[in-house]
Every structure is written in structure tokens, then in C-alpha cells.
DOVEX-635944 format. One record per residue (C-alpha): x, y negated, z; residue in three letters. Coordinates in steps of 0.001 Angstrom, whole numbers, padded with zeros to 6 digits, always signed. Layout:
<lumvexs>
XYZALA;...
</lumvexs>
This chain:
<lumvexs>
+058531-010038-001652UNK;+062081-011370-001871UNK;+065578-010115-002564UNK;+069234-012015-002566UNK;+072776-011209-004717UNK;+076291-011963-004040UNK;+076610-014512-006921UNK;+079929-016110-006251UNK;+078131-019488-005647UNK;+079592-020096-002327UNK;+083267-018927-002223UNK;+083804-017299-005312UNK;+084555-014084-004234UNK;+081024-012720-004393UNK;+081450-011239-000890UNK;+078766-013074+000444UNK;+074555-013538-000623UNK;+073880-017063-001901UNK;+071543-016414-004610UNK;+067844-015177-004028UNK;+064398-015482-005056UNK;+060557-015238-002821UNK;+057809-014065-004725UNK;+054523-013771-004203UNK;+052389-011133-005461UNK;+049752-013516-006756UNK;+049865-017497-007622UNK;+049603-019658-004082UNK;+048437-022811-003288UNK;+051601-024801-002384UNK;+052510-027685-000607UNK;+056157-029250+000431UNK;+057892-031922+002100UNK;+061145-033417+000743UNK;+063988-035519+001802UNK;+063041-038865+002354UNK;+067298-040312+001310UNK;+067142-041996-001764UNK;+069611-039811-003206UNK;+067793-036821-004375UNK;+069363-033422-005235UNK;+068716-032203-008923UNK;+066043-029115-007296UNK;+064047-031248-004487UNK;+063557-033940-008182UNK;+062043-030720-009841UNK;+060269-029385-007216UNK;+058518-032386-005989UNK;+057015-032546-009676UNK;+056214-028851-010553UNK;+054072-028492-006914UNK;+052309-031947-007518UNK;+050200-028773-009603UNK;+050122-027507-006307UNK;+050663-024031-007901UNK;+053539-021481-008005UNK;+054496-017897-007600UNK;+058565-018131-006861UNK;+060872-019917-005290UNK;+064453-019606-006509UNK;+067371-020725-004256UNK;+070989-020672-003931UNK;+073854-021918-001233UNK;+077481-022945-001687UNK;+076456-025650-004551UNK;+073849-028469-003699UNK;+073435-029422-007104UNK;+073390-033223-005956UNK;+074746-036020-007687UNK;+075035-034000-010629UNK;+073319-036153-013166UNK;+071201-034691-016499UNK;+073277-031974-016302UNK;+072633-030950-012766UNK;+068208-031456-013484UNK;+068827-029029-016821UNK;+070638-026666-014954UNK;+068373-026857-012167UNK;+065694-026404-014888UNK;+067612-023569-016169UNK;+067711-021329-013447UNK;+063589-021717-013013UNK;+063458-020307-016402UNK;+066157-017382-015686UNK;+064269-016536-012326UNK;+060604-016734-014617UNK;+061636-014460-017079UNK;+063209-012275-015241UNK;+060046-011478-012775UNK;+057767-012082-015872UNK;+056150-015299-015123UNK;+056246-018496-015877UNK;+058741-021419-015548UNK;+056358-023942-014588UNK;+055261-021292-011545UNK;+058956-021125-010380UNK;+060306-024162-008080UNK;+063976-024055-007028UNK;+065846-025205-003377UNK;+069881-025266-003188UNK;+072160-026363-000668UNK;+076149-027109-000701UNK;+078617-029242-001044UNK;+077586-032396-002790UNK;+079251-033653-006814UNK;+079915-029971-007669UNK;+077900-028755-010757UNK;+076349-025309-010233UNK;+078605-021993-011567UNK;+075632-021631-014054UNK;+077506-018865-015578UNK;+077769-016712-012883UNK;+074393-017039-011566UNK;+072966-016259-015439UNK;+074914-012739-014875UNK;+073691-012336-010852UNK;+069675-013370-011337UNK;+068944-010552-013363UNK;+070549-008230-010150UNK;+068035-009696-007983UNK;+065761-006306-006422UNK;+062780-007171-004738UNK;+061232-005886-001441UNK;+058973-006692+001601UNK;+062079-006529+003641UNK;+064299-008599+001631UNK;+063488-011567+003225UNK;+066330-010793+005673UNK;+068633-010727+003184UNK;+067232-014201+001691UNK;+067663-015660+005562UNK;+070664-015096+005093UNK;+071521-015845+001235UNK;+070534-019756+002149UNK;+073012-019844+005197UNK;+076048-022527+004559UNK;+077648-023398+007991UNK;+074790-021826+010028UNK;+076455-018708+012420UNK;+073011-016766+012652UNK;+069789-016379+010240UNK;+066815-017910+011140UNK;+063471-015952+010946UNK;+060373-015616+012301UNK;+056918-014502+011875UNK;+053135-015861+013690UNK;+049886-013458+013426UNK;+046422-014622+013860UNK;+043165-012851+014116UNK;+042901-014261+010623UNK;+046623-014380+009078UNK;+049878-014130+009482UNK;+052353-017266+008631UNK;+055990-016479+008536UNK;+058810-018591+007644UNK;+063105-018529+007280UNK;+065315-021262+008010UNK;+068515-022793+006734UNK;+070055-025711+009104UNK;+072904-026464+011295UNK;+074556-029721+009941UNK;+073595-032878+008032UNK;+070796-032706+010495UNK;+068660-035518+011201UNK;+064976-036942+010398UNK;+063147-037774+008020UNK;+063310-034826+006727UNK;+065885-032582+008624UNK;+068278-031451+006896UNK;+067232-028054+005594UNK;+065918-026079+003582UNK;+062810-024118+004905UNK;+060348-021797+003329UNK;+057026-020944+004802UNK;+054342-018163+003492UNK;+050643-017058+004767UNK;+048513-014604+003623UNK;+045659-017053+004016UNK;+043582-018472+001478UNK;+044077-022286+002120UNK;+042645-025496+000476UNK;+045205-026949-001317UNK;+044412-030748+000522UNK;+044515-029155+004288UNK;+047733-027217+003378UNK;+049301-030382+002451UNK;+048212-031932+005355UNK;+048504-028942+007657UNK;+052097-029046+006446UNK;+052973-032497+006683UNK;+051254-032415+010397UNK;+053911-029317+011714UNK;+056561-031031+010255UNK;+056335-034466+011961UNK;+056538-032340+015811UNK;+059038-030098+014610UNK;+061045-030842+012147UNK;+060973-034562+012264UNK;+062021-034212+016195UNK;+065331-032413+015533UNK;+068698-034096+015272UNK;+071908-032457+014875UNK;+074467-034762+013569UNK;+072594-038123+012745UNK;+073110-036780+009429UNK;+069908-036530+006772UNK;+070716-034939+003512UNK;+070141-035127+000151UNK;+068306-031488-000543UNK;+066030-031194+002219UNK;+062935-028713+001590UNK;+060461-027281+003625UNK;+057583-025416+001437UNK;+054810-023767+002146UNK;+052972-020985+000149UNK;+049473-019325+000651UNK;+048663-016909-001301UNK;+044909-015232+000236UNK;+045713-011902+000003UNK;+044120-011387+003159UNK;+041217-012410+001644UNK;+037982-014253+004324UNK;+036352-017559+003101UNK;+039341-020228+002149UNK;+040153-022344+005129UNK;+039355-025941+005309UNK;+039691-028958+007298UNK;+037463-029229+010408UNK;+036781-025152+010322UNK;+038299-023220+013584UNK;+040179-020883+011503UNK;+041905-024653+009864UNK;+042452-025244+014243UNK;+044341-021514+014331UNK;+045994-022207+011170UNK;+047634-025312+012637UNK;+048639-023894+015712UNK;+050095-020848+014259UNK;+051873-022999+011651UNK;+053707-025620+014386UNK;+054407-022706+016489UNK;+056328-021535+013392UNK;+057749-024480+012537UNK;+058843-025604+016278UNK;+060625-022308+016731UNK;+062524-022762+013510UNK;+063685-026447+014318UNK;+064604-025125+017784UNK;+066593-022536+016491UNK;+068049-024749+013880UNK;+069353-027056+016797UNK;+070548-023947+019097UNK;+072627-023170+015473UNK;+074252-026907+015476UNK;+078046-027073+013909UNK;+080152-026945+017051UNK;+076939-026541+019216UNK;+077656-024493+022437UNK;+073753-025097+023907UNK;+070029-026688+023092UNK;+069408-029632+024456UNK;+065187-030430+023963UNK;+064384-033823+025714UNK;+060769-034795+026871UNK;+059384-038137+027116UNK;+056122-038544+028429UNK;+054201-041530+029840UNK;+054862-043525+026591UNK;+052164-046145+025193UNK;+052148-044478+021902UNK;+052693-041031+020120UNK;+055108-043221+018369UNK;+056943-044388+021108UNK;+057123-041045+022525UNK;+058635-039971+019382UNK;+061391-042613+018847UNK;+062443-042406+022103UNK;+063348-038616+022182UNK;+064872-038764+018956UNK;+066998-041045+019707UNK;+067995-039857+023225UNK;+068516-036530+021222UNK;+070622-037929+018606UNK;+072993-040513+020999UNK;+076747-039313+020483UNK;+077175-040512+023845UNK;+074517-038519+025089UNK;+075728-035177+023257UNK;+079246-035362+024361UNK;+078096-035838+027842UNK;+076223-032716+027341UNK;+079276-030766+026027UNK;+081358-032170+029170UNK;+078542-030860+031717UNK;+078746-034746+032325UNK;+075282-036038+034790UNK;+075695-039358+033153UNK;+072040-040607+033302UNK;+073014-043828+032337UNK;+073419-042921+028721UNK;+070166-041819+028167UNK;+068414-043996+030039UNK;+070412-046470+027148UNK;+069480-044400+024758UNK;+065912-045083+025654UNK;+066104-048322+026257UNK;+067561-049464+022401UNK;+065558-047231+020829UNK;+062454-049591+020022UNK;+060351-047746+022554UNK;+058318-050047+024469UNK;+060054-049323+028213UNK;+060222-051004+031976UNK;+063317-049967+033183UNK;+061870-050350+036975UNK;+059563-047445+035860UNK;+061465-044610+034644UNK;+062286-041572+035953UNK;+064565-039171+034647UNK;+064936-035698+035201UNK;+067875-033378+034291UNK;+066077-029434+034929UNK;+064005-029985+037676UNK;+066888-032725+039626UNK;+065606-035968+039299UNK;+068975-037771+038774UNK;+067268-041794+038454UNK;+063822-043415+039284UNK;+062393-046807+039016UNK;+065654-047323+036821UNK;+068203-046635+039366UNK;+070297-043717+040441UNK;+068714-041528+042774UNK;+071079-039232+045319UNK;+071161-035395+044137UNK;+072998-032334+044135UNK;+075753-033423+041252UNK;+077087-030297+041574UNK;+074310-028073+040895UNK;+073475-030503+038214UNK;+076572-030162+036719UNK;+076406-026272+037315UNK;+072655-026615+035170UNK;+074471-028740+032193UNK;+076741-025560+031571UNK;+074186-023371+030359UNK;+072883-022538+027195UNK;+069748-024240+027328UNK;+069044-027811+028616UNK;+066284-029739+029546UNK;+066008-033780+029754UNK;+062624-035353+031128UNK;+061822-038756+030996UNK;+058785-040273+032420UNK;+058304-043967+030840UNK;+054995-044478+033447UNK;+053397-046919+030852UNK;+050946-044754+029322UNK;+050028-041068+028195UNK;+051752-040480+025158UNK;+054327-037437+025018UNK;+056923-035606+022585UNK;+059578-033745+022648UNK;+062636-033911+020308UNK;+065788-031148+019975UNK;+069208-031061+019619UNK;+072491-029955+020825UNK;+075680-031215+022159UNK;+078325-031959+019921UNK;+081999-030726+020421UNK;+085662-030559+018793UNK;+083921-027968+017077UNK;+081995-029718+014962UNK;+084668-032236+013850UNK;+087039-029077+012998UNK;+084260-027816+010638UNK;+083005-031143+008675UNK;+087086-031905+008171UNK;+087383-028239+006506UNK;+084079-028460+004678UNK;+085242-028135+001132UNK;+088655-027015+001745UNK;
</lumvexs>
């Protein structure tokens, strides 16, 4: 169950949901995965400790404030609002954890989210409202739901700036019916968020109150899943499918964004290679600009590649733009630039790159980046 307020968090006004709690019927098995900067918002601090028990009921979260940088004061507050959000659904503190996102150096409006928690109704619909109660500079709500012969996972999404790995910057919450071993949860976790959210990139950006948590709570009841079983194979599957549509959805959402850009690179030695080198192809400014412009300039990602630590042979790429292959053996190859340019317009986009050194693949997502996204990140707290 979940339900959101208008708390006055974000502009004051209360015109606008920033304030909400999830709750599960009965205590889950929990697992997360944090911000890896070294400056750490008030809530990821007190989460991080409260699920190393691994369980909780509640999560309660709030936009407009990031309650980073914020000192004692910003940890007892953080504290505080656990306990408001506990007492208020009649259960613990300890079982409560707590996500916010914001501007950074403001202290939270404690007072007016004492008087807005208690106004908190819950439902089995008012997760829609909570999609939307964790949305700062994002235009749309991100939500989406994967069911199994077994389960069902579902998950919402806040993300569109300060994006960039590891973590992204986000805040994500995930929740399955299933009955899951607390180890293989943390590792199923930590597994969907190294191909999804790890491989998104919006800004270059990583922030200082990223969260991604994931609850199970076995209502569905069945025999608890564990590592090696075929229901733990579903349960992975189902749980990167969720988490790869989120990060995709995340990048389509990028500040200023106008399309997706996902870029493949296969043929790598390593996984890791793969990796690296479509993150960073992702995240070039060079290469997002071109993007924006419609621009076929191969030559920047084929750069991008080639600095990113990647092991590469320029005399063996090829490089794709859609299905046009616009370079091979590292040199320009003669196309359509027209119809390529015509393909960069769109709303989706699709870079290939074939390293032909080994069998290693990933893929990586992002967007282009236009005046757009300067206009907002100037305005940001004004």
C-alpha cells in the first residue's frame, strides 16, 4: 500500500505531492544499494544502517529538500520523520527507512511535514500518487510492474538529472510479493543494478541521495526462493527487466532531453570493457550534443571509445548508427548522411559498436543534452 500529501516540501505552496510513505502489509526482507559519493545525504546514512537488519515494513520519502549536507541536525530530523511515519501506521521506528531528494544545504521544513504525515491515506493504488510525490525535475512518473508464474515485482522511479554511475542518481523503490532469502535478494539486487542502473548517464552527474531498495514481503506465499533454484533464475530476469525499463525511462526523462540514446558495444574482451566503453560513449558531452544537432559525427564516439580504458584496435571497429554503418576498420565508410541524419531526429536512437576483439557485450543509456538542460540547472533553486 502507499499514499502521498501535498506537504509544502517542494515549493511551499502545497500544490504539489512531495511527501509519501510504501507500506507493506507484513515485515519484508530488504535489501538496497546506495550512492557510492562520499558525501552522503542524512536518509541514505540511516537507511544503509537500519536495513543492515535486513528488515522493514515502510519506506518514508519526500522531494523538494535532499536533506544533504545538513549535519546532526539533518540525521535527527531524518530520524524524526521515521518515528512520525512509525507511529502514525503503528509500527515501529526501527522498521521505517527514509529516501529524500532536493536541493542540497537546505534543512528539511520539519514543521510542516509533522502536520502533513499524519494526512497520509493509504491504498493499493496510491502508488501512482507516490510516483509522482518523489518527482523533482522529472516531466513524467515512472512506473512499472513484471508478473511471473510465481510473483509479481513492481517498482517506481525518480530520475532525470544528477544522473550518472555508481549509483545513478535516483531514488528507486522496488517490491515483490515473493518470499526471498535475504542473501540472494541482496545479491539479486546488486546484480540488476550493475546492467541497469549502473549503465545510465544523464548529466555526468552522481548525487549525494541515491537509493534503490528492494522489499519482499511473501505474501504470495510458495517455498522462499534461493540462489541456484529456477524460480531465483525467474526472479532475476523479472527483476532486470524491471530495473532496465526504469533506467531507460529515467534517461528518455533527461533535463533538456528531446530523445534516448542506448549505445551497444559488443565484441569487447571483457564484460568490463563492454561496460566502460558504453558508459562512456553514453556520457561524452560531445557525443550528446551531436545527438541533439542530428549531427553523424562518428568520430566522437569512436573517441569516446577509444579514451575510455576499454581495451580497443581502432583498425577493428565498426560502428553503426540504426542499421547505417557510418565507419569500419576505424575509418569512415560512404552512407546515406542524409537518411542518417533523418534517423538522429527521432525519439529513439541507437549506437552499435563492434570492438571485434572478443565476445563481451553491454549496453548503456542516455540522452542528448540541449539548451534545455542548461536553462533548468541555472534556475534550479531560484
Amino acid at each position: 500500500m502507499a499514499g502521498a500529501v501535498n506537504a509544502g516540501i517542494k515549493d511551499g505552496t502545497g500544490q504539489r505531492l512531495d511527501l509519501g510513505i510504501l507500506l507493506s502489509t507484513k515485515t519484508c526482507v530488504a535489501a538496497g544499494v546506495f550512492t557510492t559519493n562520499k558525501v552522503k545525504a542524512a536518509p541514505v546514512l540511516l537507511s544503509r544502517e537500519r536495513l543492515k537488519r535486513g528488515a522493514i515494513r515502510a519506506i518514508v520519502m519526500n522531494s523538494g529538500c535532499a536533506n544533504a549536507c545538513t549535519g546532526k541536525q539533518g540525521l535527527l530530523d531524518a530520524s524524526e520523520m521515521t518515528e512520525l511515519a512509525g507511529k502514525n501506521m503503528g509500527i515501529k521506528k526501527e522498521e521505517v527507512i527514509i529516501a529524500s531528494t532536493g536541493v542540497i544545504g537546505r534543512m528539511l521544513p520539519m514543521e510542516r511535514i509533522r502536520a502533513a504525515l499524519p494526512k497520509i491515506m493509504f491504498s493499493a493504488a496510491g502508488g501512482h500518487d507516490l510516483a509522482r510525490a518523489i518527482m523533482t525535475t522529472d516531466k513524467v512518473p515512472k512506473e512499472v510492474a513484471v508478473k511471473t508464474d510465481y510473483f509479481t515485482i513492481g517498482g517506481i522511479l525518480k530520475g532525470a538529472g544528477m544522473i550518472h554511475p555508481d549509483l545513478a542518481t535516483m531514488l528507486c523503490f522496488l517490491t515483490t510479493d515473493a518470499a526471498v532469502e535475504p542473501g540472494f535478494l541482496r545479491l539479486a539486487l546488486k546484480d540488476a543494478a550493475t546492467v541497469s542502473f549502473n549503465m545510465l548517464s544523464i548529466d555526468g552527474d552522481s548525487s549525494t541521495n541515491d537509493t534503490v531498495i528492494l522489499m519482499a514481503n511473501g505474501v504470495v506465499g510458495g517455498e522462499t526462493i534461493r540462489m541456484g533454484s529456477h524460480k531465483a533464475k525467474v526472479f532475476q530476469q523479472a527483476l532486470e527487466k524491471v530495473c532496465i525499463y526504469l533506467a531507460r525511462e529515467a534517461a528518455r526523462d533527461g533535463e533538456g532531453a528531446t530523445k534516448l540514446v542506448e549505445v551497444r558495444v559488443s565484441g569487447a574482451i571483457s564484460l568490463h570493457d563492454a561496460q566502460v566503453a558504453a558508459r562512456t560513449i553514453v556520457s561524452s558531452s560531445l557525443v550528446k550534443t551531436a545527438m541533439y544537432g542530428a549531427d553523424p559525427n562518428w568520430g566522437r564516439i569512436l573517441a569516446a571509445a577509444g579514451r575510455s580504458g576499454a581495451a580497443l584496435e581502432a583498425d577493428k571497429t565498426e560502428l553503426f548508427m540504426g542499421d547505417t554503418c557510418v565507419a569500419k576498420d576505424g575509418v569512415g565508410v560512404k552512407f546515406n548522411e542524409a537518411a542518417v541524419v533523418e534517423y538522429l531526429k527521432g525519439k529513439e536512437v541507437n549506437i552499435r559498436l563492434n570492438l571485434h576483439l572478443g565476445k563481451a557485450e553491454a549496453m548503456a543509456w542516455g540522452c542528448d543534452m540541449s539548451e534545455e538542460y542548461i536553462k533548468t540547472n541555472t534556475e534550479y533553486t531560484t
